[in-house]
C-alpha positions as CSV (number, residue, x, y, z in Angstrom):
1,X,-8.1,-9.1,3.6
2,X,-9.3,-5.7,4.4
3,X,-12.1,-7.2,6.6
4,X,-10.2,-9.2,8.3
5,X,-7.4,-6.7,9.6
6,X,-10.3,-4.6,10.5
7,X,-11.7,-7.1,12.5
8,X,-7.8,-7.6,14.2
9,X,-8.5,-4.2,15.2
10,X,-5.2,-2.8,12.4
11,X,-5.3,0.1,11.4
12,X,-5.6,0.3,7.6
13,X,-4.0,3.0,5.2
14,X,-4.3,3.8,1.6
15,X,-1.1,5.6,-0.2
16,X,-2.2,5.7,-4.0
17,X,-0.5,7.5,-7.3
18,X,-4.1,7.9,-8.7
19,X,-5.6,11.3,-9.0
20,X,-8.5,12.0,-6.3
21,X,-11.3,12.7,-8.3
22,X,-11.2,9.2,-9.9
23,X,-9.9,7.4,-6.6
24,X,-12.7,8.7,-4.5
25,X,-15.7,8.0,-6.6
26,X,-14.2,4.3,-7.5
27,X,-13.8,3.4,-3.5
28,X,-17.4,4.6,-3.1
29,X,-18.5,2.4,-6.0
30,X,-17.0,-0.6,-4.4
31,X,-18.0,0.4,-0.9
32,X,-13.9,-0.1,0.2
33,X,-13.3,3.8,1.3
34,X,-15.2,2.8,5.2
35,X,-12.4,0.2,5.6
36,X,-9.4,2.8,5.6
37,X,-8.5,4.9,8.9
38,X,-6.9,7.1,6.0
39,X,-6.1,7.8,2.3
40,X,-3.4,9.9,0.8
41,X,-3.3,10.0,-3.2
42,X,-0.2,11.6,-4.4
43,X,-1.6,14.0,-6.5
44,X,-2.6,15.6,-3.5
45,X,1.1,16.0,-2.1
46,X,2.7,16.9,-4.8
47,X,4.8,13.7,-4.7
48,X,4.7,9.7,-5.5
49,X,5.5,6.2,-4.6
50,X,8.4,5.5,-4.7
51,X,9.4,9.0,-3.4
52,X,10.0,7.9,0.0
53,X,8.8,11.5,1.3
54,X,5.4,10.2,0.0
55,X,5.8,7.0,2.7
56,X,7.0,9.7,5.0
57,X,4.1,11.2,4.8
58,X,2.0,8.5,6.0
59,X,4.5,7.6,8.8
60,X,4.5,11.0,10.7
61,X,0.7,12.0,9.9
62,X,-0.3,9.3,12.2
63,X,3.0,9.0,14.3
64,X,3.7,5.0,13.1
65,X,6.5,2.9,14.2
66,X,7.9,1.7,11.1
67,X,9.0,-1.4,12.6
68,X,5.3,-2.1,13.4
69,X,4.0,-1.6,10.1
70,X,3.9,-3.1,6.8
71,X,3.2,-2.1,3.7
72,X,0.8,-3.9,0.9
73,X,1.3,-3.5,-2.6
74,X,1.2,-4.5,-5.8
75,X,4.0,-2.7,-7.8
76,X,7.5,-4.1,-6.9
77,X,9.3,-0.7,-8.1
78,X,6.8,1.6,-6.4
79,X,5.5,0.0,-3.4
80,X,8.0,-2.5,-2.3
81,X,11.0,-0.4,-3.2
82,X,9.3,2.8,-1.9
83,X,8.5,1.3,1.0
84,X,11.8,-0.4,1.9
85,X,13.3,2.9,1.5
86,X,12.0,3.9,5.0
87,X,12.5,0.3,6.2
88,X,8.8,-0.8,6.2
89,X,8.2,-4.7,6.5
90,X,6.3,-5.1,2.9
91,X,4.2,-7.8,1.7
92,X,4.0,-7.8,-1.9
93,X,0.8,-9.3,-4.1
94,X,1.2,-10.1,-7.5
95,X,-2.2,-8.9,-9.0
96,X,-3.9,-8.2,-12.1
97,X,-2.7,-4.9,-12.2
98,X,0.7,-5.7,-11.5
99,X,3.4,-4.3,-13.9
100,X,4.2,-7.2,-16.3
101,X,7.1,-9.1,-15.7
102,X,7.1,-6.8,-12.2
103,X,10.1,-8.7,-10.0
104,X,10.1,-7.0,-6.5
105,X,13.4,-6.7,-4.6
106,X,13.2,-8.7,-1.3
107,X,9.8,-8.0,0.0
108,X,9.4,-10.0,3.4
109,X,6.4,-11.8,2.7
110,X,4.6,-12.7,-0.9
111,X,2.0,-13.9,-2.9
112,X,2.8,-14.6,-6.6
113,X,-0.6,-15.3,-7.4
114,X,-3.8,-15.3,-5.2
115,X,-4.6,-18.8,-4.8
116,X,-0.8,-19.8,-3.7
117,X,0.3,-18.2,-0.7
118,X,4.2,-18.6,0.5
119,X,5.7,-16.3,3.6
């Protein structure tokens, strides 16, 4: 997925709850970091997803039109939620990592598991 917005020319941001040191050393493991125009981990801002000033954040640092961006996640509480509370589009995917039993609140667009897509 990240290749292929990339290629679409997107731009690509990271909003994560992890702590830095961790986050940083594990995107340069997997060779991901190169495909984000931008990463914010909350422990760097003193705030969280869902805490819609972390979202906030993102929006005005790079002067987005919310109505032309949509947020990925995994977490229905903290990435859908936090990101419907500054009215981003959101596209949730159920993952490994996913809370269990983790039931998003409307997201516009979802993938319940990887191999069955549904819009």
């Amino acid at each position: 997925m990240l290749t292929h917005l990339k290629q679409l020319g997107k731009k690509v941001y990271l909003l994560s709850n992890a702590q830095q040191i961790f986050t940083a050393y594990e995107m340069n493991v997997l060779g991901i970091a190169s495909y984000f125009d931008d990463i914010l981990i909350s422990s760097d801002y003193r705030t969280k997803k869902p805490d819609k000033r972390f979202f906030n954040i993102l929006l005005e640092r790079h002067g987005l039109d919310v109505k032309k961006t949509l947020f990925i996640g995994n977490d229905g509480r903290c990435d859908i939620e936090g990101a419907k509370q500054v009215n981003m589009n959101t596209f949730y995917v159920h993952s490994n990592i996913s809370p269990e039993d983790d039931d998003p609140k409307e997201p516009d667009y979802i993938v319940k598991e990887f191999l069955k897509w549904e819009v």
